[in-house]
C-alpha positions in Angstrom: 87.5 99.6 85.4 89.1 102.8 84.3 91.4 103.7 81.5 94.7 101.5 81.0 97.7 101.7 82.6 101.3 102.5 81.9 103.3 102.5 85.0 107.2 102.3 86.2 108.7 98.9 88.1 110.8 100.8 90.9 112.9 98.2 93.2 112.9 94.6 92.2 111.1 95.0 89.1 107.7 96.0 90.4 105.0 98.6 89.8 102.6 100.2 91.8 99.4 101.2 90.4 96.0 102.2 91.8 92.8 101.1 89.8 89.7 102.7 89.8 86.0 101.4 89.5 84.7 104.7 90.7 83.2 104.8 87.2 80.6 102.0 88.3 76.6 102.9 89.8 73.4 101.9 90.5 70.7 102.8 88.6 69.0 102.6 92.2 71.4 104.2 94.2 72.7 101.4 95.7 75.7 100.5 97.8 78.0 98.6 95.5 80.6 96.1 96.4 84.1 95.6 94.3 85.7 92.7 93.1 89.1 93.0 91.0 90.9 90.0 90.0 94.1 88.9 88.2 96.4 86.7 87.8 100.6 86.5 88.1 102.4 83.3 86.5 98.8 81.2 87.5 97.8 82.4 90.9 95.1 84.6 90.6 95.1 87.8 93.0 91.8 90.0 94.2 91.6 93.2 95.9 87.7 94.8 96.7 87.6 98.1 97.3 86.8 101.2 95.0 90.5 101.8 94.0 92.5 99.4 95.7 96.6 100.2 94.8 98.4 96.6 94.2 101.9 95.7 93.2 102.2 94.2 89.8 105.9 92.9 87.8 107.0 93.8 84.6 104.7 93.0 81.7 101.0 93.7 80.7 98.3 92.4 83.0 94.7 92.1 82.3 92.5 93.2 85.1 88.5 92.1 85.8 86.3 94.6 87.5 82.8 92.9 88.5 80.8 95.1 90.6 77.6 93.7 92.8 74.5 95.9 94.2 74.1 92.6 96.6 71.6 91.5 94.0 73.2 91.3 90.8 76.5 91.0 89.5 78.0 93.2 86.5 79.3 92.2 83.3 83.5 91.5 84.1 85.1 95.2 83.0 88.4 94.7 82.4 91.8 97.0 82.3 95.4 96.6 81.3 98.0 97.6 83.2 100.8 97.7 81.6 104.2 97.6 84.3 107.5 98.9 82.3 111.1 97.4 83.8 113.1 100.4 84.9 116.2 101.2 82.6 119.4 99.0 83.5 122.5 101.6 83.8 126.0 100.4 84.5 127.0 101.6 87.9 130.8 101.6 89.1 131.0 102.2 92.9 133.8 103.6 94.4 136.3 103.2 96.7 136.5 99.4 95.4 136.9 98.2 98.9 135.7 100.2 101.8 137.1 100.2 105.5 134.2 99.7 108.1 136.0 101.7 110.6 137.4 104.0 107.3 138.0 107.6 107.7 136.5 108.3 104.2 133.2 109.9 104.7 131.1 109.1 101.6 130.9 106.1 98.7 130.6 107.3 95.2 128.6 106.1 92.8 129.4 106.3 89.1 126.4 105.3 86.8 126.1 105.4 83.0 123.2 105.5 81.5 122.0 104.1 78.0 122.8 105.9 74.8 119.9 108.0 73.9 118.7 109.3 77.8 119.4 112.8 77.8 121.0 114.5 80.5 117.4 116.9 81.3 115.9 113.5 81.5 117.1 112.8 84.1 115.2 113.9 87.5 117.3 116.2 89.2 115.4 117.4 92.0 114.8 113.4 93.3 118.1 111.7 95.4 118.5 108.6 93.9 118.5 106.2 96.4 121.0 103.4 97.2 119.8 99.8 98.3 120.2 97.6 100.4 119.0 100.9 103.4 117.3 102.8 100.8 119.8 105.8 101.6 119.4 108.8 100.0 122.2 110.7 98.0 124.1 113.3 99.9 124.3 115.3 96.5 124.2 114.1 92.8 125.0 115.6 89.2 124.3 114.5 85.7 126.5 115.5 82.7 126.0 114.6 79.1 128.4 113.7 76.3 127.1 114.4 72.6 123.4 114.9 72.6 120.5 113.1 70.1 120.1 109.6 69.8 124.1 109.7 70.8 123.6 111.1 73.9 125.6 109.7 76.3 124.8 110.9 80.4 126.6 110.2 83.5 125.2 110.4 86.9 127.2 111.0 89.7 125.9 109.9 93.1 127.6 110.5 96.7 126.3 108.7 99.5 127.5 108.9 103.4 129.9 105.9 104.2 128.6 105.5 108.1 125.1 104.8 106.5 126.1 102.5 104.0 128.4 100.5 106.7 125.4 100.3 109.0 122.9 99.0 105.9 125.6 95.8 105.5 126.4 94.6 108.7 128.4 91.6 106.9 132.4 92.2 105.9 132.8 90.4 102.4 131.6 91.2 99.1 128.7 93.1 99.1 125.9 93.7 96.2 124.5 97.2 96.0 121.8 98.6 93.3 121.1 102.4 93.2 118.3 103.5 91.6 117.2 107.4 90.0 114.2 108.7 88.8 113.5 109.7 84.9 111.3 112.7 84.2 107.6 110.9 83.0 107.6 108.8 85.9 110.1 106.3 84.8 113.1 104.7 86.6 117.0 104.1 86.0 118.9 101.0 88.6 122.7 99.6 88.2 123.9 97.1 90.2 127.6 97.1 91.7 129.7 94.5 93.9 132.6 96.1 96.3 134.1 94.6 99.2 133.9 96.0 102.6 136.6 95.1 105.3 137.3 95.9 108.9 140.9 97.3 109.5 141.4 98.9 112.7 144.3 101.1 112.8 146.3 101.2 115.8 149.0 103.9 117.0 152.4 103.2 117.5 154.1 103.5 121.1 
């Protein structure tokens, strides 16, 4: 069933990974079939191929490989996969309420990320990407105050406002979460609530 796992929860707390029986053979040379199973809060989940890639939450899972030459079955192999929660940053958004119709061409976002994270930790050359849309960073800088375990790094995000608006068809208070990648594979989110409005300005006569 392979090695174990440690992989990074992106969105919503979950983690892809790919397993991989191609370990397994036949003495005989024969065609073998794959059956992975596991189980998530007491449903239990399969996949049969070779090296199926499933989605997993945070926490360790234990994985069982049995592999069948249509005769006999193996022994259950198992795995850990081991699915880490991405780091939770404080994010400020700004403008704190944003005009649907606004001339103001991009949203800022303002996250700070936990003591300790150093600033070349941080992936530069990946946007981070703003949710609900998924919209990519128009640009994006990181700066560090202090450095050791009192690091303390800022990321600064710009995103473009037409996108956004057309991501959150709904006026009101809306929830956003913007997420950046950490050297090693890992993840940093924040999650922010601005409201959006509709003013439509009209010129004098």
């Amino acid at each position: 069933a392979g090695e174990d796992q440690i992989v990074y929860s992106g969105v919503g707390g979950i983690g892809q990974v790919t397993l991989d029986g191609s370990g397994s053979t036949d003495p005989a040379g024969g065609e073998l079939t794959y059956i992975w199973t596991w189980t998530i809060d007491g449903q239990t989940y399969d996949a049969n191929s070779v090296s199926p890639t499933i989605d997993l939450p945070a926490g360790a899972h234990l994985i069982d490989l049995i592999v069948s030459n249509g005769i006999e079955d193996s022994v259950p192999d198992q795995v850990v996969v081991t699915v880490v929660e991405s780091v939770e940053s404080t994010l400020w958004l700004f403008p704190r309420v944003v005009n649907r119709y606004g001339y103001q061409p991009r949203i800022m976002a303002w996250l700070r990320l936990p003591k300790g994270i150093a600033k070349d930790q941080v992936k530069s050359d990946q946007a981070l990407l703003l949710y609900p849309g998924g919209i990519e960073a128009t640009s994006q800088q990181a700066i560090q105050l202090a450095r050791g375990d009192n690091a303390l790094t800022f990321v600064y995000a710009w995103f473009d406002r037409p996108e956004v608006m057309t991501a959150v068809p709904d006026n009101g208070k809306a929830e956003f979460r913007v997420v950046g990648a950490l050297e090693g594979g890992g993840y940093f989110h924040g999650t922010d609530t601005i409201m959006i409005v509709e003013w439509v300005y009209h010129a004098d006569h």
